[in-house]
C-alpha positions as CSV (number, residue, x, y, z in Angstrom):
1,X,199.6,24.3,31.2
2,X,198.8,22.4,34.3
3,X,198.3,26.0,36.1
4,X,196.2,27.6,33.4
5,X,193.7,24.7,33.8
6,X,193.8,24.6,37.7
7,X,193.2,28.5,37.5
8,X,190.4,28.1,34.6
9,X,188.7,24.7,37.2
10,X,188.9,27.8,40.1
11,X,187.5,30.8,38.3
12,X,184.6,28.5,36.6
13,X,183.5,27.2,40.1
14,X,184.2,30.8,41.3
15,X,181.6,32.1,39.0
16,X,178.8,29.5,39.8
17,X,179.4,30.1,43.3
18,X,179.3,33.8,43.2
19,X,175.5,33.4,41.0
20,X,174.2,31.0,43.7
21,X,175.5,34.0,46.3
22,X,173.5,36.8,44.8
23,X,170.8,34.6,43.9
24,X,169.8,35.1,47.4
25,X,166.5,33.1,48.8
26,X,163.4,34.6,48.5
27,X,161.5,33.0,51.5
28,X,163.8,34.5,53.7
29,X,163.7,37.7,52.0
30,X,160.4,37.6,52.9
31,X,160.8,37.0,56.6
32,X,162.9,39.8,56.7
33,X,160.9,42.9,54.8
34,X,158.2,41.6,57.4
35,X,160.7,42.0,60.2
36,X,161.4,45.0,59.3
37,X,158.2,46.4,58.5
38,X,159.3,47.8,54.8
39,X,156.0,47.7,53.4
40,X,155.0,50.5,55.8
41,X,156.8,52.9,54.1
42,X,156.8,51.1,50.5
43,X,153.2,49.6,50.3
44,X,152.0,46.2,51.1
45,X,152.5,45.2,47.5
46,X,155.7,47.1,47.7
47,X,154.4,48.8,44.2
48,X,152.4,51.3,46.5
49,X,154.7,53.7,48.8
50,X,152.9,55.6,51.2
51,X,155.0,59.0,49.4
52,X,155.4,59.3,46.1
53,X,159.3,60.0,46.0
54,X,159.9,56.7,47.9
55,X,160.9,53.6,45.3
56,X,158.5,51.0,44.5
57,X,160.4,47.9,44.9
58,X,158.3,45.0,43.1
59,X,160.4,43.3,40.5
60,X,163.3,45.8,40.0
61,X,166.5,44.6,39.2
62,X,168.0,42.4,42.1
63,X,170.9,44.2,41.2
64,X,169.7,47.6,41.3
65,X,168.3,47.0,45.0
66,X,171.6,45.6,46.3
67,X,173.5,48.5,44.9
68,X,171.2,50.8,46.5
69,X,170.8,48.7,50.2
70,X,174.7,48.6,50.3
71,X,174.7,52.3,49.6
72,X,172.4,53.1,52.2
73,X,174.5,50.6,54.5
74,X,177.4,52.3,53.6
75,X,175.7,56.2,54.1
76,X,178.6,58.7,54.2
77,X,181.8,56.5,55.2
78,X,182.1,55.3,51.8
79,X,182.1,56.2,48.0
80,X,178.3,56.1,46.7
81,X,176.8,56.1,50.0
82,X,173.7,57.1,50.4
83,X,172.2,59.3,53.2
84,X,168.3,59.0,53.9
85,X,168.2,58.9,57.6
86,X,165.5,56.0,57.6
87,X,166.7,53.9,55.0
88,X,170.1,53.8,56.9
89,X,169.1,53.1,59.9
90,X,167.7,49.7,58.3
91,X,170.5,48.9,56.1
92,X,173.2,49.4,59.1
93,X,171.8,45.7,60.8
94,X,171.2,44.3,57.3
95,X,174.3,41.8,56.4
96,X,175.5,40.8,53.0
97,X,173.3,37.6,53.2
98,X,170.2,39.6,54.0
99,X,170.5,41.9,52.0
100,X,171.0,39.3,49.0
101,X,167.5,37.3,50.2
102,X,165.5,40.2,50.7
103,X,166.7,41.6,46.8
104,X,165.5,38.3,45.5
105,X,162.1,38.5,46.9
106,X,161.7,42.2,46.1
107,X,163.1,41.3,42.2
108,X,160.6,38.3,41.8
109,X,157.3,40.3,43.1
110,X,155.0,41.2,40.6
111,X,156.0,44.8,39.5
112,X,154.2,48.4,37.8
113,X,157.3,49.3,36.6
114,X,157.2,50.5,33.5
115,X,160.5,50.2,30.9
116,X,159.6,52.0,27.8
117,X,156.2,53.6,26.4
């Protein structure tokens, strides 16, 4: 008994912890797409890519953008990589942390996305 409540303690804590993780913070986020100039290629309001087959990132799913900036991290050494040359080129540097703060800002922008019609 005393097991299955140390175990249920650990995987509670777990949980909260792993939220706070991808949570991410969103001022640094924003440090970062400046660093890295992503607004030239996705629009200063990141709702505006300068090509119309490139994302617009304002308010989509924090978990969507992970995914996709792990994939692109990731390119052809893994399973679901993703290979656009420019996107992985800026995913390579990006760590876990930075990719985690710079979803959150992206996710909490005002967004054009539209769900259903």
């Amino acid at each position: 008994m005393k097991n299955i409540l140390t175990w249920a303690v650990f995987a509670a804590a777990s949980a909260v912890s792993l939220h706070a993780l991808a949570a991410g913070n969103a001022e640094s986020g924003k440090l970062l797409v400046e660093k890295y100039n992503c607004a030239s290629c996705h629009g200063k309001d990141f709702n505006s890519p300068i090509d119309p087959s490139y994302p617009k990132l304002a308010g989509q799913h924090q978990d969507y953008l992970q995914h996709a900036l792990i994939s692109y991290r990731r390119g052809n050494d893994g399973m679901n990589g993703r290979t656009n040359a420019i996107m992985a080129g800026q995913a390579k540097v990006l760590t876990d942390k930075d990719i985690q703060d710079i979803t959150a800002y992206l996710h909490g922008l005002p967004g054009s996305l539209v769900l259903q019609k």
